[in-house]
Each structure stands twice: as structure tokens, then as C-alpha cells.
N, C-alpha and C positions, 0 to 999 in steps of 0.2 A: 416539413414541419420542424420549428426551433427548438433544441432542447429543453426551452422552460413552457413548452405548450403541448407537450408530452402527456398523455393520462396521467404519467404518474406524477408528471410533476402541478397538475393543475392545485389541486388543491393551496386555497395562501399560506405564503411563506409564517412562519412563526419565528425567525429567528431575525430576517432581517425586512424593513420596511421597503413599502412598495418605492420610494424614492431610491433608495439604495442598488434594488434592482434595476431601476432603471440607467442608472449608470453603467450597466457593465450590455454590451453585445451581446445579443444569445449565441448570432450566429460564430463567434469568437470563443466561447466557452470554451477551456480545454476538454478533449472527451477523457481524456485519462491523467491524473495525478498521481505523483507517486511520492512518499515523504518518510522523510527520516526522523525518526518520533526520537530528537537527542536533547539530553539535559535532567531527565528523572530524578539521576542521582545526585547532580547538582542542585535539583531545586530543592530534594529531601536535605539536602546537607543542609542548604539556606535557611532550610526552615526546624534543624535540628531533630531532626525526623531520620529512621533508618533507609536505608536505600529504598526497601522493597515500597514503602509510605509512596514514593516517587511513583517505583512501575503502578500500584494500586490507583493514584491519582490521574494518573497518564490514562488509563485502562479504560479509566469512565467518561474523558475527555474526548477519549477517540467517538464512543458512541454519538457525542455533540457534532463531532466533525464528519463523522461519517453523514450523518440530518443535513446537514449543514449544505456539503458538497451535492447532496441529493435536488434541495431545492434551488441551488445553483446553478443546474444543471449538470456538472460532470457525472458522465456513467459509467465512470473505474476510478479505483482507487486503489493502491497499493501502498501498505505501510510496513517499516521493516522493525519484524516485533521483536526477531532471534537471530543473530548473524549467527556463522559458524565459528567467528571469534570468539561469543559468548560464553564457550565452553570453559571458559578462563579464568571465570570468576568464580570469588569462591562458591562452594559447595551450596552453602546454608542459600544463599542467594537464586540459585541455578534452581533450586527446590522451591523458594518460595515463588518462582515464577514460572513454572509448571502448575503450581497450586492453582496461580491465578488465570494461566490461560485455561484449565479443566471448570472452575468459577466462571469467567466471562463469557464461554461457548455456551457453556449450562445454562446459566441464568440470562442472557440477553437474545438466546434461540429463539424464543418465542415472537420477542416487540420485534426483530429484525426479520422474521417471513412475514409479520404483519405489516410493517413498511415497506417489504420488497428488495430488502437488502439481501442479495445472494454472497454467499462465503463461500470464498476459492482459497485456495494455499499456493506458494513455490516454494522449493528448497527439497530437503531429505528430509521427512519428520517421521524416518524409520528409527533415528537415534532415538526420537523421544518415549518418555514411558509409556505403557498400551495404553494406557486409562486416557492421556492424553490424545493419542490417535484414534482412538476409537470415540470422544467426545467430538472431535474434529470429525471426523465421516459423517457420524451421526448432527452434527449441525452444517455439514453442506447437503446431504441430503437433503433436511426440514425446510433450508433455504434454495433448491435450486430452482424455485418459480419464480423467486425475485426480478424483477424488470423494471426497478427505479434507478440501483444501483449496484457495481458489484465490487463486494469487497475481497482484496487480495490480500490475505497475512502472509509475508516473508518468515518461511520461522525454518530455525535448521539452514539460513539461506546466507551465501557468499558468492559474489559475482563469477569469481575464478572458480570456487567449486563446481557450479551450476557448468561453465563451460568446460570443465573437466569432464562431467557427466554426460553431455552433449555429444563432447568424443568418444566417449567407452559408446553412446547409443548409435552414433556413427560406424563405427567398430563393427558391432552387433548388427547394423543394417548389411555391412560390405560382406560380411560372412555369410549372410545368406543370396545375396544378390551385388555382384562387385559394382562400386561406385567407378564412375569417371572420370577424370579428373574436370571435365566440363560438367559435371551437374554441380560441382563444388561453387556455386553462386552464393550471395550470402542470403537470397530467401530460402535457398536451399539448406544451408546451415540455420537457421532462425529456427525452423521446424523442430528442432531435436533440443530446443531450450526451452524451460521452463515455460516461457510464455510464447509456445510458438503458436497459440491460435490466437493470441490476443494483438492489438496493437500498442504500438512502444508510447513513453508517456510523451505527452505536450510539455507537460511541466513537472521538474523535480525539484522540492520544501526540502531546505534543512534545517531543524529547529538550533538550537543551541549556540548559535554565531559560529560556531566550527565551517572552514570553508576547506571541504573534503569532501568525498563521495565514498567514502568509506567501503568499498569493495560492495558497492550497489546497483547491481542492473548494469555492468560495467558494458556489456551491449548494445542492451536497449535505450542510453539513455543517450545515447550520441550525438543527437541534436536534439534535446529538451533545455528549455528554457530554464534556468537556476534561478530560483529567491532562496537567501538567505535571510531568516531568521533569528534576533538577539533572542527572542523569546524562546525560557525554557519549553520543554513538550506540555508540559501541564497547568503551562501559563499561556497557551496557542491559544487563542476563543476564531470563533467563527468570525471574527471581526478583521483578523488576522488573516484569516481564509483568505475570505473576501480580497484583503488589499492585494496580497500576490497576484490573483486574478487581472485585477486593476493595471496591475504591473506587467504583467504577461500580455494583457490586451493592449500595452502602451508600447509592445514592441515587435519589430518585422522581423520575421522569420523567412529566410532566404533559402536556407538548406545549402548556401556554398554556389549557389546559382549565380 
């Protein structure tokens, strides 16, 4: 069965026309997207607006994107909400956007297990405040019957980090039972990262025309298809979505074959 003929996805689309759909392959869909939500602070500046105005605008957009890719068909998603660079900025900043990831799990927990959106995390988010982690638990729990889509927030999340931590759990595995140097294969290694039950994206969105991967999935993303994006994050529409799609089903994927 095609991913747009899916229980959950039968219901008609509300974002984009049946013509629309029609254009894209089901059987092509990527099943996993991963994207870098970059430009916030640029489109706040544009619009004379404080930075956090930017993450706030972004925040609500995602919820559109997240609908978006559901009745699309992709069934993951991954966006990167908090790198471990983050830490960088100033104070007042770092605070106001805690505030709003404790607001966004709060308040959209609800419509997102009624749509079937399940919320997953990668990264450390032992850095972040309890109130934060504990809103986080308590909204993947509400959500883990979700089976339309599943959402991944990167938060606390850096590529090198993640596989910094892969080796200390490596580490931790060989002490109790010594590794081989033959099991050292890389599905062998995949396990012990963040996303070692998932599979890697098809396709990775960078918003903000920056052509970089900014310490993202530096892994997983080895043969994913790149679109790049002039549009800021909070000027991304589903329409947007859509054309990457377009794009990505406009090209062969060989794997080096």
C-alpha cells in the first residue's frame, strides 16, 4: 500500500489540491525528511522584530509543516530546533527559547496525538532545564500512538557531539563484553547513535540559502538528497514543501553504484 493510501493519510488533503497531488509519485515519497529551520533571526531583523518574534513565528510554521508532510506522505521528520552551538548566544535569548519550547510541547500536545503525530527527541536534553525535560517526556508519552507521522526535535543536538557519545556508549558496551575489531561494521556502529533504530533521511532542506550542514546528522545524512532554500524558516509554506519533493522525485539516486 502507497503512503498516501495509508489510514492515516486517507482523509482529503486541506493544504494542497487534488491536482497537486497528483503530480508527485507516492511510490517516490521520501519516508524521512530532515531540515534545518535557518533564517528566524534574519527574517525578525527584516521585519524589525526581536530575534525570539523570528523563533516564535518559526515555532507555529513548523506545526503547518509538520500537516503538511503528513498528508504528503512522509512518515519522519526531523528538524533541528537547538544545536549544541546554541549555547552561544546570548543569555536573554537561550531563555526566551526554553520558554517557548515548554509553550509549544504544552500547548500543541493535545492537536498533535489527535492527528497522530508522535514526538521523538536526539541530542543531550539533560543540559536543559527540568521543567523543559519533563514537558518533553510528558509530551512523547501523550504522543507515542501517533502513526501518521513522527516528529524528531534535535535539541541539545550536534553531529560530532552525538558521535562523541556513540563512543563513550561503545566504550561502556566493550567493558562489559569486549568488542572485536570485526563487529566494528558501520551498522554495527549506527546502533549506538542517536538515531540507531530509525532509518537515515532521503532528503535534507536547508532554509535560509546558507549552503552548509552545519554540524547536522553528520552520519546519517551521507547520501540524502540536498534542497536548498532562499526562503527564510518562517517564510517556508507547504508550498515550498511540496516543490523540494518535486525535486527530489526529479532525481536518481544511485548510492555510488
Amino acid at each position: 500500500m502507497t503512503p498516501l493510501l495509508t489510514e492515516t493519510a486517507k482523509r482529503p488533503s486541506t493544504l494542497f489540491s487534488p491536482e497537486e497531488i497528483s503530480l508527485l509519485d507516492p511510490q517516490h515519497v521520501p519516508n524521512h525528511v530532515a531540515i534545518i529551520m535557518d533564517g528566524n533571526r534574519r527574517w525578525a531583523k527584516n521585519g524589525k522584530l526581536q530575534a525570539v518574534a523570528g523563533y516564535w513565528e518559526g515555532a507555529e510554521l513548523l506545526s503547518e509543516i509538520v500537516r503538511a508532510s503528513a498528508e504528503l506522505g512522509i512518515r519522519m521528520l526531523t528538524v533541528y530546533a537547538f544545536s549544541t552551538e546554541n549555547w552561544f548566544r546570548p543569555e536573554s535569548e537561550i531563555e526566551a527559547l526554553m520558554e517557548l519550547f515548554e509553550f509549544y510541547l504544552t500547548h500543541k500536545r493535545e492537536a498533535m496525538a489527535q492527528e497522530g503525530i508522535r514526538v521523538e527527541t536526539i541530542g543531550d536534553i539533560s543540559k536543559f532545564p527540568t521543567k523543559v525535560q519533563a514537558v518533553l517526556q510528558e509530551t512523547k508519552q501523550a504522543t507515542a500512538g501517533g502513526d501518521a507521522i513522527t516528529l524528531v526535535l534535535a535539541l541539545n543536538y550536534g553531529g560530532r557531539d552525538e558521535i562523541r557519545r556513540a563512543m563513550l556508549k561503545m566504550l561502556e558496551r566493550h567493558e562489559k563484553k569486549p568488542i572485536d575489531k570485526e563487529e566494528l561494521t558501520e551498522p554495527f556502529i549506527a546502533q549506538f547513535l542517536d538515531t540507531g533504530h530509525w532509518k537515515d533521511p532521503d532528503l535534507l532542506i536547508r532554509t535560509g540559502g546558507d549552503m552548509r550542514i552545519s554540524n547536522f546528522l553528520l552520519w546519517q545524512i551521507s547520501y540524502s538528497e540536498l534542497y536548498i532554500s532562499e526562503q527564510f524558516w518562517p517564510d517556508f509554506t507547504p508550498k515550498e514543501l511540496f516543490r523540494a519533493l518535486l525535486e527530489f522525485q526529479s532525481r536518481r539516486r544511485n548510492f555510488g553504484r
